[in-house]
C-alpha positions, 0 to 999 in steps of 0.5 A: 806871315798872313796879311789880311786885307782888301784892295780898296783900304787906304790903311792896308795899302799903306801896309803893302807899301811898307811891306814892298819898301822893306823887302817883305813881299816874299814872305806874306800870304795875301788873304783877301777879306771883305770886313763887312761880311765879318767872316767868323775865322776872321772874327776870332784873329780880330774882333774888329772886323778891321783890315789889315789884319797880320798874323805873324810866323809866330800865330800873335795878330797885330790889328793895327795898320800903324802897328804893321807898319812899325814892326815891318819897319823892325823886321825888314831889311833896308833902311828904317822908315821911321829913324832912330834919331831925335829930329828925323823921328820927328819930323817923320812922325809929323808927316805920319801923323798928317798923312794917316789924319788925311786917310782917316777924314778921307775914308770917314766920308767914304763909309759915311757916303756907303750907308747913308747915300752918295748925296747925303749932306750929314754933319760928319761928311761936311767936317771931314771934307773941310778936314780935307781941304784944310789938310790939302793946303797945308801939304802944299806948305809943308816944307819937310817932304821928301825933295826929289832924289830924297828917299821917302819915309814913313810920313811921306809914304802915309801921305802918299797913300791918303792922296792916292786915297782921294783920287780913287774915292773922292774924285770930287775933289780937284786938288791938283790945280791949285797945288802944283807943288804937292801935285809934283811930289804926289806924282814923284811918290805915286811911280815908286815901285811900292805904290804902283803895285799897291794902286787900289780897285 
């Protein structure tokens, strides 16, 4: 399989983490992508321009970070990270869904701030960093994220990406003090083996 990709997206370090999760690793080809220059063989797999992008053993794209996710999730060894049963999907899908809204609001900013200026004050920038904040504090509340010894699921692991994501881009924002509690698990996540080999450049 191809994984088309670049070291600075949230949405395909996810993926990696997924991949490194399930065991995958061995059978991706890593293609580094800068999407903006839209490279045409790169057009005709994705018409978005968009990374990740995966190619499977089969020749079919999926163009989608979320949709990678979930057909690594099928096809890799191990246990599911996104379950089968009524309440862990639940609750795996809430956290999912916080986690990819936090990397969403996060890489707005940034792509905003990279054609627009460092300083810019637009009102897209200012709605998704209180976006930001309000999804901080409410992380800090939240009472289903994988305690210590718990493995991570699909949401935590989503989660864990979009604060990895803040840290690398937005180091504006000063998080951790006044969550001690989400700063603690950050970290806990952040040693996993899946995210360390996935830190963004």
């Amino acid at each position: 399989m191809k994984l088309y990709l670049n070291k600075a997206s949230p949405y395909a370090r996810l993926v990696q983490v997924v991949a490194h999760e399930k065991g995958l690793n061995d059978r991706l080809d890593l293609v580094w992508t800068d999407p903006w220059k839209a490279p045409s063989e790169f057009l005709a797999i994705n018409p978005y321009s968009k990374v990740p992008t995966l190619v499977t053993d089969d020749g079919e794209a999926i163009v989608d970070s979320g949709c990678i996710c979930d057909y690594f999730d099928h096809i890799g060894g191990g246990r599911r990270l996104m379950m089968d049963g009524s309440s862990g999907r639940l609750r795996a899908l809430r956290k999912y869904g916080l986690g990819r809204g936090l990397i969403d609001v996060s890489f707005g900013v940034v792509i905003e701030r990279r054609f627009l200026g460092q300083d810019t004050k637009s009102v897209l920038v200012e709605r998704w960093l209180a976006a930001v904040h309000r999804a901080l504090e409410a992380l800090e509340r939240e009472k289903a994220l994988a305690r210590a010894g718990e493995l991570p699921d699909m949401g935590d692991l989503a989660i864990a990406v979009g604060l990895g994501y803040i840290e690398f881009r937005l180091t504006e924002i000063n998080w951790r003090p006044p969550l001690p509690q989400l700063s603690m698990w950050y970290d806990r996540l952040a040693a996993r083996a899946s995210m360390r080999a996935s830190a963004p450049e």
